[in-house]
C-alpha positions as CSV (number, residue, x, y, z in Angstrom):
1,X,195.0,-195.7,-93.1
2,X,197.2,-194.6,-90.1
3,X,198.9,-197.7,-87.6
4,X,198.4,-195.2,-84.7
5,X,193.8,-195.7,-84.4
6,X,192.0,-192.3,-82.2
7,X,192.5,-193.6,-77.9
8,X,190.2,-191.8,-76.2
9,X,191.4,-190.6,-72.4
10,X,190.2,-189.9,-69.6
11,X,190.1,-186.4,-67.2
12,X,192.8,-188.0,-65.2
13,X,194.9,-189.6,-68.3
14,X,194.8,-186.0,-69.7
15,X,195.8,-184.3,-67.1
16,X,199.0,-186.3,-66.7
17,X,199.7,-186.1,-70.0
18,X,199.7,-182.1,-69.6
19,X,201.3,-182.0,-66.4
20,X,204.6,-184.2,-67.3
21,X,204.8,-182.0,-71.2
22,X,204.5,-178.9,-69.0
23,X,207.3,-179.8,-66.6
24,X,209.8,-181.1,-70.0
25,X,209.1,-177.3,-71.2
26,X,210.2,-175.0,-68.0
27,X,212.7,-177.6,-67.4
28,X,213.8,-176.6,-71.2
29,X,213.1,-172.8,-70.4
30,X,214.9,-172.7,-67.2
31,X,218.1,-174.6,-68.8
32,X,218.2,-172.1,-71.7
33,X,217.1,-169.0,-69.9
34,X,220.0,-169.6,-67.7
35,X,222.4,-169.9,-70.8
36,X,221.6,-167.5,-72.6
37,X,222.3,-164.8,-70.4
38,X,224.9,-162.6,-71.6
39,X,226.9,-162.5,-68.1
40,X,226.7,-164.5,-65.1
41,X,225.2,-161.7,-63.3
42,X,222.0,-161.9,-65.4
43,X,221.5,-165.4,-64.3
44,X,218.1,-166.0,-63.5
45,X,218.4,-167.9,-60.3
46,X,215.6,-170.4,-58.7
47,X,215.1,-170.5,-54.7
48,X,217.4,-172.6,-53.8
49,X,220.3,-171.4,-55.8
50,X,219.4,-168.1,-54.4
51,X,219.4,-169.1,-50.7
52,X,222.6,-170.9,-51.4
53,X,224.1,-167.4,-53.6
54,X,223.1,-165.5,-50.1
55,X,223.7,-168.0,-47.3
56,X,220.0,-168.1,-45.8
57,X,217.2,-170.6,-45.6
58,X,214.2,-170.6,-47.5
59,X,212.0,-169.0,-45.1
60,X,214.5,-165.8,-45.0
61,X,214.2,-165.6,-48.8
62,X,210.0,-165.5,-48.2
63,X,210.2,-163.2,-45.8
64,X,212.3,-160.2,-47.4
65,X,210.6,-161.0,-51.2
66,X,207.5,-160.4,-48.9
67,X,208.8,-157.2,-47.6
68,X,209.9,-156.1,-51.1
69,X,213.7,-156.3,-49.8
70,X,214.3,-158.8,-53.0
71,X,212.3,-159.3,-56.1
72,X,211.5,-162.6,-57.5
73,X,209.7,-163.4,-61.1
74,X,207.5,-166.7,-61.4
75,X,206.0,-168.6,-64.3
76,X,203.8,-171.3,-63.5
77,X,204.2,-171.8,-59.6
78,X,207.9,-171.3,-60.4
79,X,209.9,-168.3,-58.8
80,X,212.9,-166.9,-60.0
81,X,216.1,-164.5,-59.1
82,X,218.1,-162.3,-61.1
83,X,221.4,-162.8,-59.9
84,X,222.5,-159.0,-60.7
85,X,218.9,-158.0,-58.5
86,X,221.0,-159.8,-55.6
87,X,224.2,-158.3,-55.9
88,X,222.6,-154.6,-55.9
89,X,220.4,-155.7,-53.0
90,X,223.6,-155.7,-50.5
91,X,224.5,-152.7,-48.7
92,X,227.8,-151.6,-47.6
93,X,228.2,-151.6,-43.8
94,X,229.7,-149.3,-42.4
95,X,233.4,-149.8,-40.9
């Protein structure tokens, strides 16, 4: 017979549960995704690193993903950067 009996949760208790396994895996696939990448450039980048990469706040970030200036990936309510996607969005000014 096992030492560990059946518990029966609640909604709430289950939820939790999900919620705080959910966060320990995209805190495991945003560490690894990050080192794996073959080049620094490939980097996928979260919001903040990426306002901090290109020297603007948050709400300049929204604005030009919402124009389609940049383009960000998401999984879960999380939104990513490529790092190289940045770089090619800057344009030479002229002199």
């Amino acid at each position: 017979m096992s030492d560990n009996p059946i518990q029966i949760l609640t909604l709430d208790q289950l939820n939790e549960l999900m919620e705080i396994r959910e966060k320990k895996i995209f805190d495991f696939l945003e560490k690894n995704l990050q080192h794996q990448s073959s080049t620094d450039e490939e980097r996928l980048l979260t919001r903040e690193e990426a306002c901090e990469f290109l020297r603007i706040k948050s709400t300049t970030l929204w604005k030009w993903t919402e124009k389609g200036r940049l383009t960000s990936y998401g999984i879960a309510g999380k939104r990513y950067y490529k790092r190289s996607e940045l770089l090619d969005s800057l344009i030479q000014l002229e002199k």
